[in-house]
C-alpha positions as CSV (number, residue, x, y, z in Angstrom):
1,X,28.5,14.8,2.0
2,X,24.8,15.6,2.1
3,X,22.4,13.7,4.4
4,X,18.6,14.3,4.1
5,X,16.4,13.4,7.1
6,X,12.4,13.2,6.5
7,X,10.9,14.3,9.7
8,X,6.8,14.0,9.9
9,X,5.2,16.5,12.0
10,X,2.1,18.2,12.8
11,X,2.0,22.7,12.9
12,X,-0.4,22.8,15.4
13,X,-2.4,26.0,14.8
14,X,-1.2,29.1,16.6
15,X,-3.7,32.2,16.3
16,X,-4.6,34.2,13.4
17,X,-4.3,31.8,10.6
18,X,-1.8,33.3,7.8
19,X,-3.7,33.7,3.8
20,X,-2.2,30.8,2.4
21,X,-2.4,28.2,5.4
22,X,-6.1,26.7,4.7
23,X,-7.0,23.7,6.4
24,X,-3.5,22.4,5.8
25,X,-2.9,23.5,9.8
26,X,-4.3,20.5,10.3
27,X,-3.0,18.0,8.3
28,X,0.3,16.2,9.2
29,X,3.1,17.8,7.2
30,X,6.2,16.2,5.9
31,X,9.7,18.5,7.0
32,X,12.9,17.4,4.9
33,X,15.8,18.6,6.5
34,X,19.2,18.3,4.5
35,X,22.6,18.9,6.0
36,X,26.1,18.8,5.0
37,X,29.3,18.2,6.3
38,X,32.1,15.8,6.1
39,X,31.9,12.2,7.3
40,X,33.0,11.9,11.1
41,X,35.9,9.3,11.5
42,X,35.4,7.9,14.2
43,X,31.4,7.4,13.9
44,X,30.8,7.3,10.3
45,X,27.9,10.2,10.6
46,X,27.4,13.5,8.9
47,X,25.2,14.4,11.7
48,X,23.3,12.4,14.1
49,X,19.5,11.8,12.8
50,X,18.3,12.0,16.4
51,X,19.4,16.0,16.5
52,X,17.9,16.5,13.1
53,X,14.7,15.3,14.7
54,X,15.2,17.8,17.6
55,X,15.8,20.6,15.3
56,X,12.9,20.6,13.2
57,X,10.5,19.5,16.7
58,X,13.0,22.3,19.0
59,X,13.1,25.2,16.1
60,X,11.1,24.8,13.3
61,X,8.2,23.9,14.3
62,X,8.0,27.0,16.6
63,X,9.2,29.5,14.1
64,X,6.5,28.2,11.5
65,X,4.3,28.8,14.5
66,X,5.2,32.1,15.4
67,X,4.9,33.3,12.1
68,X,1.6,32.0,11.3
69,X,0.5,33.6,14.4
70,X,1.0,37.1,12.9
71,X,-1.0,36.2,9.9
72,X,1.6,35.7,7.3
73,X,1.6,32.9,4.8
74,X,3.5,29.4,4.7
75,X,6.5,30.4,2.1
76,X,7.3,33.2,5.5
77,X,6.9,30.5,7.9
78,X,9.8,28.3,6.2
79,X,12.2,31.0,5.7
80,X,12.3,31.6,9.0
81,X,12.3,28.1,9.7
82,X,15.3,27.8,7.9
83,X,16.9,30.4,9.5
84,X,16.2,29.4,13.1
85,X,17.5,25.7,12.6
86,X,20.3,27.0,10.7
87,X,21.8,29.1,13.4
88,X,21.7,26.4,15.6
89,X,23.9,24.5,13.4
90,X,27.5,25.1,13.7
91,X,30.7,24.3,11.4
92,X,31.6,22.1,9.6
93,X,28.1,21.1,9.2
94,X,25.9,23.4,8.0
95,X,22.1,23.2,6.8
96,X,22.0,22.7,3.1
97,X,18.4,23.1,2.9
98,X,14.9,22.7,4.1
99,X,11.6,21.4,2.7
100,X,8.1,21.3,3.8
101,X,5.5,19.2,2.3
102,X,2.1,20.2,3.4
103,X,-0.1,17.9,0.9
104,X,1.3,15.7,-1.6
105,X,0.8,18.9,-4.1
106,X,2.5,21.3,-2.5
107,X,5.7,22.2,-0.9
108,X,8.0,24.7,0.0
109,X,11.8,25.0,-0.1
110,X,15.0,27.3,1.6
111,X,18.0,26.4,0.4
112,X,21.8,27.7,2.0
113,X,22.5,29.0,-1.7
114,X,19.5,31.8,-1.8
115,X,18.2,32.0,2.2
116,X,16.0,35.1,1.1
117,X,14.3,33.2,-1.7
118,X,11.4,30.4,-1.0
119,X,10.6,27.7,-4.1
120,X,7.0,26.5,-3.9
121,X,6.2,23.1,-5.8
122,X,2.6,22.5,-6.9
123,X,1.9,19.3,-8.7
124,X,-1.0,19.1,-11.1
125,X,-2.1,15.8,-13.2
126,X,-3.6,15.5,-16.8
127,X,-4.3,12.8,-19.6
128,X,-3.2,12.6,-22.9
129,X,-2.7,10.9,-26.0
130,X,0.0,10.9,-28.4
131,X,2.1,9.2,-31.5
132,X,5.6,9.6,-31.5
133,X,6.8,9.5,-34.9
134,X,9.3,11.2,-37.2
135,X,8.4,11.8,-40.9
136,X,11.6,11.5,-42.2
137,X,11.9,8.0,-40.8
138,X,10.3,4.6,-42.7
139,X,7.9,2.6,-40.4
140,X,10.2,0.5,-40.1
141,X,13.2,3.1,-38.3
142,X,9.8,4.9,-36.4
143,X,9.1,1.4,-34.7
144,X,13.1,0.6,-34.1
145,X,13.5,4.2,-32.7
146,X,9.9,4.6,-31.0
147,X,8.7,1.0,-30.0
148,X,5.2,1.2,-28.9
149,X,5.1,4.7,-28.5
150,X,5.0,4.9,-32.3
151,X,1.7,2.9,-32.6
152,X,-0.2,4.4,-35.4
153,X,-3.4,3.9,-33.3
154,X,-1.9,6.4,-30.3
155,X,-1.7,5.8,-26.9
156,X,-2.0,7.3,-23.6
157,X,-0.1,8.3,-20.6
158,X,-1.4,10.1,-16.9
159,X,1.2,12.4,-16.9
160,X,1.8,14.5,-13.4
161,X,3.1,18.0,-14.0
162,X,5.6,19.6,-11.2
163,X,5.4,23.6,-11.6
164,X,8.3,25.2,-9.7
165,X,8.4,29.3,-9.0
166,X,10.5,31.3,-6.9
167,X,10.8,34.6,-4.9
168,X,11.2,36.4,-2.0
169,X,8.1,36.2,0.0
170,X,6.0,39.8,0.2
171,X,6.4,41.3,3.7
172,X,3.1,42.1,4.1
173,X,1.6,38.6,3.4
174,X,4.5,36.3,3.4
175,X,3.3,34.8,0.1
176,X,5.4,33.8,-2.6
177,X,2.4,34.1,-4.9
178,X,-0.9,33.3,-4.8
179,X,-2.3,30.1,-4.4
180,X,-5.5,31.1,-6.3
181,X,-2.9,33.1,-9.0
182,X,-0.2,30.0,-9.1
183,X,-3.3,27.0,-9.8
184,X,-5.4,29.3,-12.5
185,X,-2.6,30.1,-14.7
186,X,-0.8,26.5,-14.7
187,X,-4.8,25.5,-15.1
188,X,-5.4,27.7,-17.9
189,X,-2.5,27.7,-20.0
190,X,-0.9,24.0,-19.0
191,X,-3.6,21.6,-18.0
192,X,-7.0,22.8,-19.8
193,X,-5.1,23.0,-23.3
194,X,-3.9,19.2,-23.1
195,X,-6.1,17.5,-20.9
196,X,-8.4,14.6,-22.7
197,X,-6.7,15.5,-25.9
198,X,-5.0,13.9,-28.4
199,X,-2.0,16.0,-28.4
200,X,-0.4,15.2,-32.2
201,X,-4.0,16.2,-33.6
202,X,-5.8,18.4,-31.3
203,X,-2.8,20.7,-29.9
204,X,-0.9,23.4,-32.0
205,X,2.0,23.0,-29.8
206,X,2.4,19.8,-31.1
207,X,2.2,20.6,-34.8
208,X,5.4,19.4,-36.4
209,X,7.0,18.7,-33.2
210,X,6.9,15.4,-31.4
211,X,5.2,15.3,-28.1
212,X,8.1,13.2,-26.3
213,X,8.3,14.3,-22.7
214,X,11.0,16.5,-23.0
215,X,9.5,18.5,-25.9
216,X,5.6,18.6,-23.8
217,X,8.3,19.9,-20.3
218,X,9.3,22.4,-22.9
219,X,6.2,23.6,-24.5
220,X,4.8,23.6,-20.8
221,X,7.0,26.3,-19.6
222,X,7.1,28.8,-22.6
223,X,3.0,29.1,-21.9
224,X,4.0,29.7,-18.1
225,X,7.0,32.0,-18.2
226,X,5.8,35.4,-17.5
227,X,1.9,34.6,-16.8
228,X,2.8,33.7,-12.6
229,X,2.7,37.6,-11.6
230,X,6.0,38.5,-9.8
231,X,6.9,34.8,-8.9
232,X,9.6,33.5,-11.6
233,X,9.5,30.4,-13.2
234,X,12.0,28.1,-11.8
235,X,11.8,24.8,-13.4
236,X,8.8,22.2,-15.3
237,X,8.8,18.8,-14.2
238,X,7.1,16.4,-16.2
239,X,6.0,12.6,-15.2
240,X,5.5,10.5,-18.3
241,X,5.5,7.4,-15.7
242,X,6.9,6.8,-12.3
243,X,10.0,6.2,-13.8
244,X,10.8,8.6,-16.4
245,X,10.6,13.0,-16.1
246,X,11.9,15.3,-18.3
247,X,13.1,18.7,-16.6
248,X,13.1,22.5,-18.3
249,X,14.9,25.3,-16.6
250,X,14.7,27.6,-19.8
251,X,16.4,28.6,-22.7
């Protein structure tokens, strides 16, 4: 059983201030701690919430500390967050992972599975229009398959674009990549290429294939994979709405 435990908190700054940290030292930060473990009979927790709350206030908000004091970057400072809380964890409940939110755009993430690699999340936004519509169907199958979305006339969605890479943080700078690097490339090649656009008309992505969500998550990550330096592409998240994503992870 998995229990996730949102903990807000604030990384006071400590020092030199690492190459990735920016003013986001002093913003309140969102830590997501998620342990598991079975189901205790007699009390009906995983773990008690109140010593998830002293873990991430007791141990990881030192160790991001520590580590910022010697100038490394924020994707450093959760590893060996992850690693401090986790050692003071013992069985059968273990830390499954541990996320930190430090604006609604970014995040990092350590999970159990791969300690020695960090996931960073960036979310971008853009606006598009599009038909979906299949030749081989009448107007009549287009609007019983499509609804709306098969308005001859187009229509538009603010689509939000999640942009997941992994690696093992450099030892020098404790960056998974570049911040600069990650938001020029996904700029470039994912946003600037779509944005304002009418994406059946205006995008040769798009030519013979429909623009549904799942095919723009698609088309999103063959322009990334291989243009974010030695970070790897882990996985494009796209928003159509707040209630429906499609998610790539690659061929």
């Amino acid at each position: 059983m998995k229990l996730l435990r949102e903990v807000r908190c604030h990384p006071a700054s400590s020092g030199q201030s690492g190459p990735d940290w920016g003013d986001h030292g002093a913003a309140s930060w969102t830590c997501r701690a998620t342990v598991n473990g079975p189901i205790d009979r007699r009390t009906g927790y995983v773990f008690d919430i109140k010593r998830i709350d002293a873990l991430v206030h007791e141990s990881v908000l030192p160790a991001m500390q520590e580590v910022r004091a010697r100038g490394l970057g924020v994707a450093a400072a959760v590893q060996c967050a992850f690693s401090r809380a986790a050692g003071r964890l013992e069985e059968p409940v273990g830390l499954d992972a541990l996320e930190l939110s430090v604006t609604q755009f970014l995040s990092f993430t350590v999970a159990r599975g791969s300690p020695d690699m960090v996931r960073v999340t960036r979310r971008f936004e853009f606006c598009a229009a599009h038909r979906l519509y299949c030749r081989e169907f009448s107007d009549d199958e287009n609007r019983r398959t499509f609804g709306a979305c098969s308005n001859p006339n187009w229509h538009g969605h603010n689509y939000v674009l999640d942009v997941i890479v992994g690696g093992e943080p450099d030892p020098g700078t404790g960056l998974v990549i570049e911040g600069a690097v990650f938001e020029r490339a996904v700029k470039e090649r994912a946003i600037d290429p779509f944005d304002h656009r009418n994406l059946n008309l205006e995008c040769d992505d798009f030519k013979g294939l429909n623009p549904s969500v799942e095919n723009i998550a698609r088309v999103i990550w063959r322009r990334l994979d291989g243009a974010l330096g030695t970070a790897k592409l882990h996985c494009v998240r796209v928003w159509e709405t707040s209630k429906t994503s499609a998610e790539y992870t690659g061929p």
